[in-house]
C-alpha positions in Angstrom: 0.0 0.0 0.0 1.5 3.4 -0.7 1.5 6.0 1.6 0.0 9.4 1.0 2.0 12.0 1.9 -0.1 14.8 4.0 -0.8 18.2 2.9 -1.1 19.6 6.6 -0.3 18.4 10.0 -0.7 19.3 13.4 1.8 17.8 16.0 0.7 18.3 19.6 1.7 17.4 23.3 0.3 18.1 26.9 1.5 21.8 26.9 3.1 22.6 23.5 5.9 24.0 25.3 8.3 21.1 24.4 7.9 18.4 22.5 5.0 19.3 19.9 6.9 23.2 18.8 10.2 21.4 18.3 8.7 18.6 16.0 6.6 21.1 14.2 10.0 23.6 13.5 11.9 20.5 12.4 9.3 19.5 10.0 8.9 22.9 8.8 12.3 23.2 8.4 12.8 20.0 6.8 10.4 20.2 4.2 9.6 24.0 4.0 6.5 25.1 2.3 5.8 21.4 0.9 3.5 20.7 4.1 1.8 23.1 6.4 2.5 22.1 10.0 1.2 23.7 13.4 1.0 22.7 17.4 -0.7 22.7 20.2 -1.1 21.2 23.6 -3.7 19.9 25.6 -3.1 22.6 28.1 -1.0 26.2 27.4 2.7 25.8 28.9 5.2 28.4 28.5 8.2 28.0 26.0 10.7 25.5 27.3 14.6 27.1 27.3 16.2 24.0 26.9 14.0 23.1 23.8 14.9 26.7 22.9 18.2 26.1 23.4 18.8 22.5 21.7 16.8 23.5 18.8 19.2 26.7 18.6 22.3 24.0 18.5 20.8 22.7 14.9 20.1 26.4 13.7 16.5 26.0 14.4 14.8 29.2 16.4 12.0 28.2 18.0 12.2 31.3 20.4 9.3 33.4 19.2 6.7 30.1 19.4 3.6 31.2 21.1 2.2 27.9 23.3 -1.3 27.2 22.3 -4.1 25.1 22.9 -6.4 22.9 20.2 -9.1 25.5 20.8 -6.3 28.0 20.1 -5.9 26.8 16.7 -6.7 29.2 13.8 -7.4 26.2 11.4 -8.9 22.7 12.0 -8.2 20.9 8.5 -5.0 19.0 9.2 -4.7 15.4 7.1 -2.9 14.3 9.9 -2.4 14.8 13.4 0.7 13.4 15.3 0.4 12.8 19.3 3.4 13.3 21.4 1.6 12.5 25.2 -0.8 10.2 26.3 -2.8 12.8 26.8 -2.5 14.4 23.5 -3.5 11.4 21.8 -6.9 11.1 24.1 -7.8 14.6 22.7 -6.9 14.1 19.0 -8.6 11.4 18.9 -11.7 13.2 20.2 -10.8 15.9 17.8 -10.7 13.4 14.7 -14.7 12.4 15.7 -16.0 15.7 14.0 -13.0 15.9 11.6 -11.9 13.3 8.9 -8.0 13.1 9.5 -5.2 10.2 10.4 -4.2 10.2 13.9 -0.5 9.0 15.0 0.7 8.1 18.1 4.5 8.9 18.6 4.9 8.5 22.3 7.5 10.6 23.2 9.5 10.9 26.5 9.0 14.2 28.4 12.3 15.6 28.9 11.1 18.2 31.9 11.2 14.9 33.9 14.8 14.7 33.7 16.8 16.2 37.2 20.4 16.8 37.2 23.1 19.6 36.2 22.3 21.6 33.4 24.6 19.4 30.8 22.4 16.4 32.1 19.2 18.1 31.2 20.3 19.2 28.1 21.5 15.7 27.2 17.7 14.9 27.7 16.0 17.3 25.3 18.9 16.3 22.4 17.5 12.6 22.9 14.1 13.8 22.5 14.9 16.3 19.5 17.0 13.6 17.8 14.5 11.3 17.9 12.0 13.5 17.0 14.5 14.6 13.6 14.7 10.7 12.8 10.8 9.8 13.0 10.1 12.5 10.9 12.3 11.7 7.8 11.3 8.2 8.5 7.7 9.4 8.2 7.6 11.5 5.9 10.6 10.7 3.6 13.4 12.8 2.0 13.7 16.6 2.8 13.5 19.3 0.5 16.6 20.2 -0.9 16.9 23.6 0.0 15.8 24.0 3.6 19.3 23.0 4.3 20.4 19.7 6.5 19.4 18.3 10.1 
């Protein structure tokens, strides 16, 4: 069977603070204007620093993301929607009963979690983002060209 590839998605996590805006810049990044991509949480968080910062690290600025919720969202007609959270996944699928769209589960380890010296918790967040990087060009196949390399 051969997969479609999705005109617009919407990643999203419990607060869209961590998880949810970093795979939503890489994507955008990745594959530039091919897909539109957005995020949300559950709940509104504020901006992670240390997503800020490891996103930084692979010339990525996610600095000016605003955290939002789903009912935040300016547009509801995503092809697919990705979960990060158990939680996530509870809502989108209650999203996707008024709204014909795929729903994916990517559980994803919350790096907040993580205690320890600053290096330690910034080890955390590169596991997540890394991850993150590689499901996405597993998913959704080789970048665009000339959005440049992650």
């Amino acid at each position: 069977m051969e997969r479609s590839d999705p005109s617009a998605v919407l990643f999203v996590c419990t607060m869209n603070s961590i998880r949810s805006p970093m795979a939503a810049a890489i994507l955008r990044h990745l594959y530039g204007k091919k897909i539109y991509v957005d995020s949300a949480g559950v709940r509104c968080g504020q901006l992670d620093g240390f997503a800020v910062a490891v996103m930084a690290e692979i010339g990525i600025d996610v600095s000016r993301h605003s955290p939002k919720t789903f009912d935040d969202l300016d547009d509801d007609s995503f092809d697919l929607v990705i979960s990060l959270s158990p939680e996530a996944q509870h809502k989108a699928v209650e999203l996707t009963r008024t709204v014909a769209c795929d729903v994916e589960f990517w559980h994803t380890f919350d790096p907040s979690v993580v205690e320890g010296s600053r290096e330690v918790r910034l080890d955390a967040y590169r596991q997540v983002r890394d991850d993150l990087i590689k499901r996405i060009k597993d998913r959704f196949g080789p970048p665009v060209e000339s959005t440049g390399s992650v």
